[in-house]
Each structure stands twice: as structure tokens, then as C-alpha cells.
Residue frames as qw, qx, qy, qz and C-alpha x, y, z in Angstrom:
[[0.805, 0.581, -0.118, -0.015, 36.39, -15.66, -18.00],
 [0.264, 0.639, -0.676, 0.255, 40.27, -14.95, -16.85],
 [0.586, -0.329, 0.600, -0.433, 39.61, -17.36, -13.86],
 [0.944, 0.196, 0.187, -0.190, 38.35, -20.16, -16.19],
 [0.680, 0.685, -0.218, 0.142, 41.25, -19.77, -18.41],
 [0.076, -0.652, 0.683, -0.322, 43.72, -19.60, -15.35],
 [0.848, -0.218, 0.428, -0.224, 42.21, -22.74, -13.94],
 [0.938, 0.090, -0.084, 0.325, 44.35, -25.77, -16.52],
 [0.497, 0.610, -0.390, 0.479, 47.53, -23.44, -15.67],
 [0.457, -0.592, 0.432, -0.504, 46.84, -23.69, -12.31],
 [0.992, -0.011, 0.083, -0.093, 46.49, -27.38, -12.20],
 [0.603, 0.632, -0.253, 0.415, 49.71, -27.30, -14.36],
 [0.036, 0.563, -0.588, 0.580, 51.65, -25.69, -11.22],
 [0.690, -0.456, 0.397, -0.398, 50.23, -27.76, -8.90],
 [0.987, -0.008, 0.067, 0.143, 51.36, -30.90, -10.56],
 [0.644, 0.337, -0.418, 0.544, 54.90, -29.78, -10.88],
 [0.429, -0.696, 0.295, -0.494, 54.83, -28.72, -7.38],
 [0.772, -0.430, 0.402, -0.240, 54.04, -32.28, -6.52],
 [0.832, 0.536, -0.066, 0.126, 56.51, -33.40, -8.96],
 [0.228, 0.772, -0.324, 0.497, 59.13, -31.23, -7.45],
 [0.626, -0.544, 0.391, -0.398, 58.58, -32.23, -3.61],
 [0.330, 0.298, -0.886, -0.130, 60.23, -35.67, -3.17],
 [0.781, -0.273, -0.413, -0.381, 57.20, -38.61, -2.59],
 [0.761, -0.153, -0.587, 0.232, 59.18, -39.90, 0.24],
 [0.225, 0.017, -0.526, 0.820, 58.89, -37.41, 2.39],
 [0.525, -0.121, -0.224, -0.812, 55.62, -36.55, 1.53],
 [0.818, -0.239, -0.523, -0.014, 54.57, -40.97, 2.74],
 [0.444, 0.410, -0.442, 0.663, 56.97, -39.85, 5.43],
 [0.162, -0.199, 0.188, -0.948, 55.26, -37.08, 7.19],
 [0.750, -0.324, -0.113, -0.565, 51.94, -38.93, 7.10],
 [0.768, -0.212, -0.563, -0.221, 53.34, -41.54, 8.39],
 [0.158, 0.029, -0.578, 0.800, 54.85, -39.80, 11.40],
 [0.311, -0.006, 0.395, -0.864, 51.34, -38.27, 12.10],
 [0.677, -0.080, -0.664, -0.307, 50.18, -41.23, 11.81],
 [0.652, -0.048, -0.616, 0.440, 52.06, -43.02, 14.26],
 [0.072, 0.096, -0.401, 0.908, 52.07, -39.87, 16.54],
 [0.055, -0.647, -0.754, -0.101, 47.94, -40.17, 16.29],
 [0.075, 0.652, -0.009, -0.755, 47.95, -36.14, 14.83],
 [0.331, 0.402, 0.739, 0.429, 46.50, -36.93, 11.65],
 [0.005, -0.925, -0.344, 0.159, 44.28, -33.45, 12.72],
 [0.112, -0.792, 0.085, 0.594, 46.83, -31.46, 11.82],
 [0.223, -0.011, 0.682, 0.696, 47.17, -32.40, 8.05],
 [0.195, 0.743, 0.619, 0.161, 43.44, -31.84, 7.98],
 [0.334, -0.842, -0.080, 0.416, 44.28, -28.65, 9.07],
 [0.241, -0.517, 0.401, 0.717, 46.74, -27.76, 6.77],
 [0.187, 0.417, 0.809, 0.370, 44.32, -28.69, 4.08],
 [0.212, -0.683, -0.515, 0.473, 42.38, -26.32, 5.62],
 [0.156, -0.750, 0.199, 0.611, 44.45, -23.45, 5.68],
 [0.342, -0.173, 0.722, 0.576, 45.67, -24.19, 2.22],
 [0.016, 0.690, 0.585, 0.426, 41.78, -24.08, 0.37],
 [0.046, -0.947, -0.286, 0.137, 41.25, -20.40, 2.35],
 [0.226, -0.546, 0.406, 0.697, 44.81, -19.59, 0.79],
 [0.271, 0.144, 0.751, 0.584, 43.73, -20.61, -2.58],
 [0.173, 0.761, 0.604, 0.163, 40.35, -18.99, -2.15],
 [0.255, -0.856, -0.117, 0.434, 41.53, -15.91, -0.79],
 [0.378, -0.287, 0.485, 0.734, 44.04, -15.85, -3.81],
 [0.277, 0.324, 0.741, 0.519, 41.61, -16.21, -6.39],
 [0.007, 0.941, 0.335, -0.055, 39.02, -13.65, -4.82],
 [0.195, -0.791, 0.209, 0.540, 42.33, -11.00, -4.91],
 [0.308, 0.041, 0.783, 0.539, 42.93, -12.09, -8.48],
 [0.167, 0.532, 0.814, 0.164, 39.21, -11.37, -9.25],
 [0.158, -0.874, -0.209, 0.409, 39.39, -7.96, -7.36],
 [0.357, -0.515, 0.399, 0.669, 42.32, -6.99, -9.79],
 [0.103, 0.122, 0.760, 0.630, 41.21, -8.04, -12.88],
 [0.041, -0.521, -0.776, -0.355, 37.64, -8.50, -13.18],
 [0.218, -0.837, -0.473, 0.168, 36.82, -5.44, -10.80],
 [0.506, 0.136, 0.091, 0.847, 39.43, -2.88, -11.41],
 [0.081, -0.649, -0.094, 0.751, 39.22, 0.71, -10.93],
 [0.278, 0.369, -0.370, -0.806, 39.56, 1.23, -14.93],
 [0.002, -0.189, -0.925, -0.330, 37.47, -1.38, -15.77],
 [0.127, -0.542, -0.648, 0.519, 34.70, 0.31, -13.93],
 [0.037, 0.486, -0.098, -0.868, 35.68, 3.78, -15.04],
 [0.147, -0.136, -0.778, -0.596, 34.93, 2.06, -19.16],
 [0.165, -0.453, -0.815, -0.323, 31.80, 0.54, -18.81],
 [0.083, 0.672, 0.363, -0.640, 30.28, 3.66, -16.51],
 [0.020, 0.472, -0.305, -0.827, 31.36, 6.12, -19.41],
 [0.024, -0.080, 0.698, 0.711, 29.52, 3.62, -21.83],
 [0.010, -0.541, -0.835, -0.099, 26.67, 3.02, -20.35],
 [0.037, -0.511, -0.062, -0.856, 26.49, 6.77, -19.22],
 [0.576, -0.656, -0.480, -0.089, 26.23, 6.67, -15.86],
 [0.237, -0.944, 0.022, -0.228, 27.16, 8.49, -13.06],
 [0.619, 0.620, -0.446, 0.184, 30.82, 8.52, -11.30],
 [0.340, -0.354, 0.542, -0.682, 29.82, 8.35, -7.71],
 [0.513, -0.104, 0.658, -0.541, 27.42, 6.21, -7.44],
 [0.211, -0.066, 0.949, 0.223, 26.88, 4.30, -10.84],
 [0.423, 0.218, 0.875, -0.088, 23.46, 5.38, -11.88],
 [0.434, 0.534, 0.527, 0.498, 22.14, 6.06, -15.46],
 [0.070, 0.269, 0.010, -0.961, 22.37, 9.60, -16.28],
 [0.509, 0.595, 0.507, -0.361, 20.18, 11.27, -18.64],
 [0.619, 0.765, -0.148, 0.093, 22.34, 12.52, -21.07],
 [0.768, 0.233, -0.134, 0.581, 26.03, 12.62, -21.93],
 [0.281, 0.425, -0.206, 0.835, 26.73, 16.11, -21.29],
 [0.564, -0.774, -0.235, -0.166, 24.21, 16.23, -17.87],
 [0.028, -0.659, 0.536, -0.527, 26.73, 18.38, -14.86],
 [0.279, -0.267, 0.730, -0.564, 25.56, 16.67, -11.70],
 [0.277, -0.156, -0.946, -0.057, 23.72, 13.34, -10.81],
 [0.413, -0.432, -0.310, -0.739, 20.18, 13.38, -9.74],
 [0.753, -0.455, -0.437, -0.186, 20.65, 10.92, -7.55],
 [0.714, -0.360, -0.323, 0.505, 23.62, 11.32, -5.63],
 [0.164, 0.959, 0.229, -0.041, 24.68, 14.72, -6.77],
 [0.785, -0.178, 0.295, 0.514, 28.08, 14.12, -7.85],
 [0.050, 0.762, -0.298, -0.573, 29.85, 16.20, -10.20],
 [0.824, 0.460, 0.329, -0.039, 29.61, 14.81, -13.87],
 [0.569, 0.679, 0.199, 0.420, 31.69, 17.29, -15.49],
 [0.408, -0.714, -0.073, 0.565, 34.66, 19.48, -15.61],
 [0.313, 0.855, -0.201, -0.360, 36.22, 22.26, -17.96],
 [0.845, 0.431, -0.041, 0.315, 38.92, 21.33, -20.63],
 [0.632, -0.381, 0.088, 0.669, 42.22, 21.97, -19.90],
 [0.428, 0.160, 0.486, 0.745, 42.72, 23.10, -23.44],
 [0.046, 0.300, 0.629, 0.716, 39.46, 24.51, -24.61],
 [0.208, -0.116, 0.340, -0.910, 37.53, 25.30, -21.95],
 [0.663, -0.027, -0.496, -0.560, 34.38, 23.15, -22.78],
 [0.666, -0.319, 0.475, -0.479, 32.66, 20.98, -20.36],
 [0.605, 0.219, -0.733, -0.220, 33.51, 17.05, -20.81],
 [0.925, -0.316, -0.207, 0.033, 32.57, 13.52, -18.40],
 [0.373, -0.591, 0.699, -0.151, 35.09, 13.45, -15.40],
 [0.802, -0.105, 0.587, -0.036, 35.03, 9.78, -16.88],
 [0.701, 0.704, -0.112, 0.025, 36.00, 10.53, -20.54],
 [0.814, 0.066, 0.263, 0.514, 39.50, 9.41, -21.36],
 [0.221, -0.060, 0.334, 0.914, 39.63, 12.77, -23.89],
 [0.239, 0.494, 0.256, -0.796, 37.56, 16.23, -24.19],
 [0.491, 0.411, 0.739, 0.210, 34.87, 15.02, -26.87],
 [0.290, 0.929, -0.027, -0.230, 35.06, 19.22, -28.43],
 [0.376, 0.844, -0.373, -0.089, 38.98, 19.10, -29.26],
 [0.910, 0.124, -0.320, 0.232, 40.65, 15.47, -27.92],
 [0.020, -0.711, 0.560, -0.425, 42.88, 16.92, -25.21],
 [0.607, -0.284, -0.718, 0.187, 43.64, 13.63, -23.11],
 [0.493, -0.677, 0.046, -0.545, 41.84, 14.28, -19.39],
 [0.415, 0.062, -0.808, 0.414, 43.13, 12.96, -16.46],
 [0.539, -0.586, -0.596, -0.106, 41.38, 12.27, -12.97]]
């Protein structure tokens, strides 16, 4: 979704880019490597340029759309495990069945067992940290 939405603002910077560059140096250049018969090396920089754009967009995707707390959320809602991602049985289950992770640690406050993935101890709201 943030990718779609980034895509007309991207466009957007690329045309003042080529707004910004002056066109006569741009007719220039090709036509030195023209003339020089190295036309291969603008493909080339084409090249290199789409595996800089993909490589941007996949490290964009890793940040946003994969995060570390984005992850952490949607485990905790679907109830799953913190290791390895798969469904518990219950909310308040200690250890994973499958991997055999730890689920659960005391409160700080209260002493009660809460999700190593909870935000805050679901007996008295103490905020938890990782």
C-alpha cells in the first residue's frame, strides 16, 4: 500500500530531477558516446540505475512493510508464538509447542505472568518492555 502511494511522488522527483539537469548536456553526452561508438555504457548506467531503484524500494519495503514492530502487533493478535510465528493455543500458554520458546514472563509490578509480546501486563497495565 505505502509503495503504491510513494509511486506518483516518485515520478514527481524524477521529473524535477530531469528538469533540474540542463538538456544540453544531457544531448551532449549521448552524443559523445555516440561518436566515440560507447553507446554500451549508457546501457549500462541504465542498468545500474533500475538495481539502484530496486534495491531502494526492497529496503523501503523491509522498513516499513516488514518491521520488527509491525511483526511484534500482528503475532500478539493473532496469538502466536514469538520465535517462530506459530498459533498458540491460548493467550496465557508459557512455552510454544512447536519451537519451545518462552511465551511468557513475570510482571515487573505484580508479579503475574503476561505475553513477552504484550505492550502492557493484561492483570494491572504496567508497560513491558523486551
Amino acid at each position: 500500500m505505502i509503495l503504491v502511494c510513494a509511486a506518483p511522488i516518485l515520478l514527481r522527483l524524477l521529473d524535477a530531477l530531469r528538469e533540474l539537469l540542463p538538456l544540453q548536456l544531457f544531448y551532449f553526452l549521448l552524443e559523445r558516446l555516440t561518436q566515440w561508438r560507447m553507446m554500451f555504457i549508457w546501457d549500462y548506467a541504465v542498468i545500474l540505475a533500475c538495481l539502484a531503484g530496486g534495491l531502494l524500494l526492497i529496503y523501503i519495503a523491509q522498513r516499513t512493510v516488514f518491521s520488527a514492530a509491525r511483526l511484534r502487533l500482528i503475532r500478539l493478535r493473532k496469538t502466536q508464538c514469538l520465535a517462530c510465528g506459530e498459533k498458540l493455543r491460548a493467550t496465557d500458554q508459557g512455552w510454544c509447542e512447536v519451537c519451545g520458546a518462552n511465551q511468557a514472563a513475570p510482571c515487573r509490578q505484580c508479579g503475574q505472568p503476561h505475553r513477552l509480546l504484550a505492550f502492557h501486563c493484561s492483570h494491572c497495565g504496567t508497560s513491558a518492555s523486551l
